[in-house]
N, C-alpha and C positions, 0 to 999 in steps of 0.2 A: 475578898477581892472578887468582883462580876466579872466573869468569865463572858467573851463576847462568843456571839452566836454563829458557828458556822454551818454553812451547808455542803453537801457534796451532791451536788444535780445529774442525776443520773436516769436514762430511760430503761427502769429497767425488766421492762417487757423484751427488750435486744436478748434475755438469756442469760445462763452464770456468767459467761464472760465479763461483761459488762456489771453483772450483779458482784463480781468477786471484785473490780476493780475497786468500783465506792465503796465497797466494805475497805479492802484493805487501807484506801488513804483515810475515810473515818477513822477506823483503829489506832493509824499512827498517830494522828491528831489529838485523839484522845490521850493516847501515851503522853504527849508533850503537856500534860496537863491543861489544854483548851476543850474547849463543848465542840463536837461534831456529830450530824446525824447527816444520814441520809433521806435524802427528800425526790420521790421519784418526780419527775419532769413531766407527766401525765396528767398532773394534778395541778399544775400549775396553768393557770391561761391569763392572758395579759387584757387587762379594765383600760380601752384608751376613750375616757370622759370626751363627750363634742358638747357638751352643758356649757351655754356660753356664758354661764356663770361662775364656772370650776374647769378650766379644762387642767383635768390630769391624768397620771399613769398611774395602774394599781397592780398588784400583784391577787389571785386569786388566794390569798394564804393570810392566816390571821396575825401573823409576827413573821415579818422579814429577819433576815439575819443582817448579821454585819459583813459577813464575807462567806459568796458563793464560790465554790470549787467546783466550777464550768466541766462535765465530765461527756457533754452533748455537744453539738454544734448548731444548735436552738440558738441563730443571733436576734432575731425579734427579742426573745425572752432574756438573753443578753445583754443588753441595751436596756429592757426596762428595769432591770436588776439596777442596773450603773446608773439610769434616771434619775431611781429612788435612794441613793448613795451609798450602795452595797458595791463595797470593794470583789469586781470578779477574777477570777484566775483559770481562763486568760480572761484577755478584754474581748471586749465583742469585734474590734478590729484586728486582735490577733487570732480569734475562731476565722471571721471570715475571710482571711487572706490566706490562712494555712487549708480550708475546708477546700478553695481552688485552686488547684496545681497553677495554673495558667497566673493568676494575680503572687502565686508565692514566690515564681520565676521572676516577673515583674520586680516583685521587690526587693531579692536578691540582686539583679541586677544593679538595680538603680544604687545601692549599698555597696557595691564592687564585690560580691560576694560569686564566686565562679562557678557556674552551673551548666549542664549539655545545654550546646544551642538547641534552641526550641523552635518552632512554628507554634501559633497557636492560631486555631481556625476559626473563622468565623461565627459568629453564633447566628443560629439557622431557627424562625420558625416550626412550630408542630407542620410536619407535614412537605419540609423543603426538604429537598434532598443534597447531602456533600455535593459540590461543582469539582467537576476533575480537575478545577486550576489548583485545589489545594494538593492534588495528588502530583501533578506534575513539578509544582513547587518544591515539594517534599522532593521528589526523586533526581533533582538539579540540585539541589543544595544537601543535601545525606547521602540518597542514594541507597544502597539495600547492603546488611539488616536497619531496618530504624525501627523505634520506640514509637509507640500510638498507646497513650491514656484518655479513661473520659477525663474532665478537668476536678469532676468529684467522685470521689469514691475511698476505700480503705482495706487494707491488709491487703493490696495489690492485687486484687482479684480484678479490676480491672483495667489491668496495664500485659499490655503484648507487644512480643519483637514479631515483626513482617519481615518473611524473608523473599518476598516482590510483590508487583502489585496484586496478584491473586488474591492474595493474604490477607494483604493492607485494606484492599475494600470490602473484605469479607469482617474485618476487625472494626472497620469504620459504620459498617453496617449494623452493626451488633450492638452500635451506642445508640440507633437510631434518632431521634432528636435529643439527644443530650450533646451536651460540648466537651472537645476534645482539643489532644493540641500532638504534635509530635516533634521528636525528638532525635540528635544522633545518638546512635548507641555506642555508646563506652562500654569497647573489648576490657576484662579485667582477669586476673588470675582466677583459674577456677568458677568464675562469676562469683566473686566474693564481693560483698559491700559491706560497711560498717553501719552500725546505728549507736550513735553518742546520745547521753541522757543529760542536757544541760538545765538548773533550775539554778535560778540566781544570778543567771552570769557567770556559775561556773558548772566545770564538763564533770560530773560525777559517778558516771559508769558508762563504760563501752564494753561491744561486743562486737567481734568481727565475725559475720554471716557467713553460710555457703550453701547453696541447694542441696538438696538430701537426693533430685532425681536427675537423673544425666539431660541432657538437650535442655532443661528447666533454667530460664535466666535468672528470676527474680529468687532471692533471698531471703523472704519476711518468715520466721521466725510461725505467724499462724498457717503460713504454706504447708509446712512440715521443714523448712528449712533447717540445717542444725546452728549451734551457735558457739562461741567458747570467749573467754574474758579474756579482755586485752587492756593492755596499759598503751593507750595510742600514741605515737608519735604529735609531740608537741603541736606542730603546724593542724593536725586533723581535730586536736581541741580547740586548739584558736579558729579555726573555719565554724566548727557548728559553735562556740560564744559567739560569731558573728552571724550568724545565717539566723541565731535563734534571735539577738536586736533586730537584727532588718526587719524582722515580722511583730518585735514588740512582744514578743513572749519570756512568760517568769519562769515557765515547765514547759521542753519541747525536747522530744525524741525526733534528732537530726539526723539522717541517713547519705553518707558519701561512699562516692567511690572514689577507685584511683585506680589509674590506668596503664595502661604497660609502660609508660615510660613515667609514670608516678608523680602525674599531673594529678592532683584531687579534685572532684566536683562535687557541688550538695545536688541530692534528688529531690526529696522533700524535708517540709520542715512539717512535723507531725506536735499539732497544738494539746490532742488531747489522748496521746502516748499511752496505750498499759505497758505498765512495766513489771508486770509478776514475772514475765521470764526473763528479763535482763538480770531483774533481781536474781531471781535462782541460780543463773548462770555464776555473777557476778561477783557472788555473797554481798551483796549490797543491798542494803534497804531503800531502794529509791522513795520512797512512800515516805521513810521517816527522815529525808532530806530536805523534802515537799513541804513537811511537817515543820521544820525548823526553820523554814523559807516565810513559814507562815507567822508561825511564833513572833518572828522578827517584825512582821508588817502592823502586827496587830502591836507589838511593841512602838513601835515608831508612828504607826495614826493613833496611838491612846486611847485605844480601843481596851487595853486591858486598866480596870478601874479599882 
């Protein structure tokens, strides 16, 4: 029986981190008895033909796979993947709606999926500067502490609480032309958040977060945050299987909180999730649930021959 050809697309010039992730989902892939390799993302550049004789899309690579494991947020190279009929995980519409906080808010919404009210700012030319109507907007409608993220970035390094306007334009200034958007901040126990690991449509490992430094709001786990396993309250499974449809994703690390009076909200929905420390925490093999998410697709497109 032809084993179909997967990839796990990884840039992995980013460092071990990034290099441990695509090892570990190849690995588990492999265990399930399918072909996985790792294919760095550097190597790859996308042929769009203008030959008005042929026009097509090529991949720089001598045999495509049947199914990429999107581990980048490369949607150009996403897209051409999905062109040429390779099944990605995610799709290039759930990379780039989860890659911007500000479109992931969007689409939660639009889903009834309940998340902090947001602003989200205008996008600004190189070279314009924020207009203080966004600042006074902000401080009519939140008010002080509020949340100021750029609209891309990851492991929350750039997300801060302002605690007035001092702060808040010194935080705004610091994205310089990039996009941002802001947000009320949800008081929470300890500043604990959760991050749920949902693949398939179902929730298969949670952890509930807590900073490791005093005054430190955010949670994330590469912060130095600690973490410990939980078996979440129903309703907190059911929000991230929803928050992770609204975006169209088959593997998303969803992050809520809940707040003193135990209203829940999602933060993000994180498309392309490590999960070596959820795993460790959790004793769960996320990687090898990934794995049988996959097993199944290739089973059902008759992919395996």
């Amino acid at each position: 029986m032809d084993k179909p050809e997967i990839w796990i697309v990884a840039n992995l010039e980013l460092g071990p981190k990034f290099q441990d992730q695509a090892t570990l989902v190849a690995e588990a892939i492999n265990k399930e008895g399918l072909h996985a390799r790792v294919v760095d993302s550097l190597e790859l550049a996308v042929l769009v033909s203008t030959d008005e004789q042929e026009r097509q899309i090529s991949i720089t690579n001598d045999q495509l796979p049947d199914i990429a494991v999107m581990q980048i947020k490369d949607t150009a190279l996403n897209l051409a993947l999905e062109s040429l009929d390779v099944i990605t995980i995610n799709s290039s519409h759930t990379v780039r709606v989860c890659d911007d906080k500000a479109l992931t808010h969007l689409y939660l919404v639009k889903e009834g999926v309940p998340t902090p009210s947001t602003l989200i700012a205008p996008e600004r030319y190189p070279g314009q500067p924020s207009r203080e109507t966004i600042i006074v907007q902000s401080e009519d409608i939140f008010g002080y502490p509020v949340v100021v993220k750029a609209t891309k970035g990851s492991f929350g390094k750039e997300v801060f609480r302002a605690n007035n306007r001092e702060e808040l334009l010194a935080h705004i200034d610091s994205f310089k032309d990039r996009a941002f958007l802001l947000q009320r901040y949800i008081a929470t126990p300890n500043n604990q958040d959760f991050r749920l690991q949902v693949i398939d449509g179902k929730m298969v490992a949670a952890v509930a977060r807590q900073p490791s430094e005093r005054g430190e709001f955010r949670a994330n786990l590469t912060l130095g945050a600690s973490g410990i396993a939980i078996d979440p309250h129903p309703h907190l499974s059911e929000l991230a299987i929803r928050a992770s449809k609204a975006v169209g994703a088959i593997t998303a690390g969803v992050d809520i909180v809940v707040d003193q009076q135990g209203s829940a909200y999602v933060l993000e929905v994180n498309s392309n999730a490590h999960f070596r420390r959820i795993s460790e925490i959790t004793g769960i093999d996320v990687a090898l649930c990934l794995a049988k998410s996959i097993r199944r697709i290739t089973t059902e497109d008759h992919l395996l021959k």
